[in-house]
N, C-alpha and C positions, 0 to 999 in steps of 0.2 A: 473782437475776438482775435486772439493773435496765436498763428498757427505754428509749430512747429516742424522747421526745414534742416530734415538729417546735414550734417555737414560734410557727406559727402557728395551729396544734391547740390550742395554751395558751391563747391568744389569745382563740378562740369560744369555750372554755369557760368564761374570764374574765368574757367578755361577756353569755356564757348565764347566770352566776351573778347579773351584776350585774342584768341585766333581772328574774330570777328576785323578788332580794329587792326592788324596786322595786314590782312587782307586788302582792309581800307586804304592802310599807309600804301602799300605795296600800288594800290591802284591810282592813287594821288602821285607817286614818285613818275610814274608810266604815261600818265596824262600830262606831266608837266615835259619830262622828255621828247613825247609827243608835238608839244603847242613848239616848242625850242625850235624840235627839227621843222617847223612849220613857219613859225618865224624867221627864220636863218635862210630857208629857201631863194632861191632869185629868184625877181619877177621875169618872165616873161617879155621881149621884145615890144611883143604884139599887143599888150597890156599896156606896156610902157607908152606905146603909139596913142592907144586909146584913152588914158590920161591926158599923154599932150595934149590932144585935141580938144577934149572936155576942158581944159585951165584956158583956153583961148577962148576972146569974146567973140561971141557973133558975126559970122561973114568976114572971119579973118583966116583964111586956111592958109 
């Protein structure tokens, strides 16, 4: 059976969708910013220590 959908029904669901994926874009552009400013960050000294020591073999400090 196929129902009949006033077209102005279409309409705001059009517009629901298009704000929807706006939203979405918006929240993709934010998390990529995000990960950048997080990547780009400096390590840490004291991190950098704990690496060193981790990449040396056994009983060699």
């Amino acid at each position: 059976m196929i129902e009949h959908v006033p077209m102005e029904d279409h309409r705001k669901g059009a517009a629901a969708l298009d704000e929807a994926r706006l939203r979405q874009q918006a929240i993709g552009v934010k998390l990529r910013q995000m990960f950048d400013d997080v990547v780009n960050e400096q390590v840490p000294d004291e991190f950098l220590e704990i690496l060193r020591k981790a990449e040396k073999p056994a009983g060699k400090e």
